[in-house]
N, C-alpha and C positions, 0 to 999 in steps of 0.2 A: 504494500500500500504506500506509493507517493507520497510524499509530506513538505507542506512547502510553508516554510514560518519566517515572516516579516516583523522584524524589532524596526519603530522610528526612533531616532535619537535625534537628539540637538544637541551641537556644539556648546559646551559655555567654559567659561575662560578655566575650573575644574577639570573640566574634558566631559567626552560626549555622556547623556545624560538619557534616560528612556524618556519620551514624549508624546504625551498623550495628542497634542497640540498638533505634531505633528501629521500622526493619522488622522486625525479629525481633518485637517485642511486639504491632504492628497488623498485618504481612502484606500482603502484596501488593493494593492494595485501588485500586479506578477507581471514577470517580464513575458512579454509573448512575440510570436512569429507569425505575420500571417502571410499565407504562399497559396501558390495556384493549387488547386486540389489534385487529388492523386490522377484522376480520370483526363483530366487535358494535359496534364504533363506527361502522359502517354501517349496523346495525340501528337505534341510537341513533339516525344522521342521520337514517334514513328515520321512526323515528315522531316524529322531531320534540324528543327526550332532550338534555340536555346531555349531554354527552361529559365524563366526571371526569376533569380533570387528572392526570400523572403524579406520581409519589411518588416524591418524592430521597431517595436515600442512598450507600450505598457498595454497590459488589458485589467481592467477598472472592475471590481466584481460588483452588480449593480444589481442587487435583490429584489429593486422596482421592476426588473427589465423581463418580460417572462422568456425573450429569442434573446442568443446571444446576435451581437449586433458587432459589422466592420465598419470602419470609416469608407465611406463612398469612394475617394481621391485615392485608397490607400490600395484598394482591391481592382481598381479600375486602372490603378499605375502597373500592374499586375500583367492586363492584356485581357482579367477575367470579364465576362458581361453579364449583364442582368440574364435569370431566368424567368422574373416575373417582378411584377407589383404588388405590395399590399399594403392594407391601413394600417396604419400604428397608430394608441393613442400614448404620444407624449406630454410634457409640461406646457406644448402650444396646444394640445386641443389635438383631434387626428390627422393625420394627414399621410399621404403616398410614400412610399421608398420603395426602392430596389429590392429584389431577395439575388442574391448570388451563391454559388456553389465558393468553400472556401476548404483552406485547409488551415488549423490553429497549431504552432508548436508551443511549447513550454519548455524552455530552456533550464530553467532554473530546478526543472523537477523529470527527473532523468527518465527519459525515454515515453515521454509522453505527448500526444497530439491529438487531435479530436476534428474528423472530418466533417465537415457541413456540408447536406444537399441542399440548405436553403437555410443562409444565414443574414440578415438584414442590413441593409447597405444604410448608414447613418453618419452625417455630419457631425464629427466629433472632434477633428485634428488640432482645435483651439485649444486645446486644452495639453496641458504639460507638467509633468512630476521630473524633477531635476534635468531639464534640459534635453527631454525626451516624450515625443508625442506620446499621446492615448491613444490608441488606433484599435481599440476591440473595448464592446464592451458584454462582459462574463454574464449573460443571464440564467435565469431557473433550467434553464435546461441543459447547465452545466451544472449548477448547483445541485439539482435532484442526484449527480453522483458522485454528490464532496460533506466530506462534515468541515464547518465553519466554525472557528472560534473569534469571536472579534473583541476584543479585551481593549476595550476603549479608554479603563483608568490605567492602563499600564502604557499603551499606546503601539499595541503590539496584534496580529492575527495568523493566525495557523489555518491553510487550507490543505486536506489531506482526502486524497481523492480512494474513492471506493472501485 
């Protein structure tokens, strides 16, 4: 069973410090990889295509979010395209995105990845935890096969996948 546990700290002139503060302001957030899914990068091998590298950033674990969701800019820099449209209701009220086929890696939790036949394409690149975009955001349907600890007065969360 994977297990991936994020301590925040802050600097202070003692030295770094566990901070609650910290998670609170950037959120539960694991290093992730999103790349072309397995099935076109077979098409790729076969006519002969590079294969685009995956794209680093953070994925955000987002318990409001029932799909896990990619950045539109991030999956489309990819070569992937949409398979379809659907409603989302967000914090504007609902409105259209993308669904795209993706592929998610986790780096930081050894040999782990999660294919998507239909993950939701979402403007989210605005946002940034040390100098590194958000580019996925982890909904319940990743969740349904993680237990979550989020220890908010320590400033600390353990994600450990089933």
């Amino acid at each position: 069973m994977p297990i991936y546990n994020n301590v925040f700290r802050q600097n202070t002139p003692e030295g770094p410090v566990l901070s609650p503060q910290v998670l609170q302001k950037f959120g539960p957030v694991v290093p992730v990889e999103v790349g072309v899914p397995n099935s076109l990068a077979q098409v790729y091998s076969k006519e002969g295509k590079t294969i685009p590298s995956p794209k680093s950033g953070w994925g955000l674990i987002d318990t409001g979010a029932t799909r896990t969701c990619v950045d539109d800019g991030v999956i489309r820099s990819l070569g992937v395209n949409p398979i379809d449209r659907t409603t989302i209701n967000g914090s504007n009220g609902p409105h259209e995105v993308n669904v795209f086929p993706a592929l998610l890696r986790f780096p930081a939790i050894a040999n782990f990845q999660i294919e998507f036949s239909a993950a939701l394409g979402v403007n989210i690149r605005a946002q940034e935890v040390k100098d590194q975009p958000i580019i996925a955001l982890l909904g319940r349907d990743i969740l349904s096969k993680c237990v979550l600890i989020y220890n908010g007065t320590l400033g600390t969360f353990t994600l450990s996948l089933m």
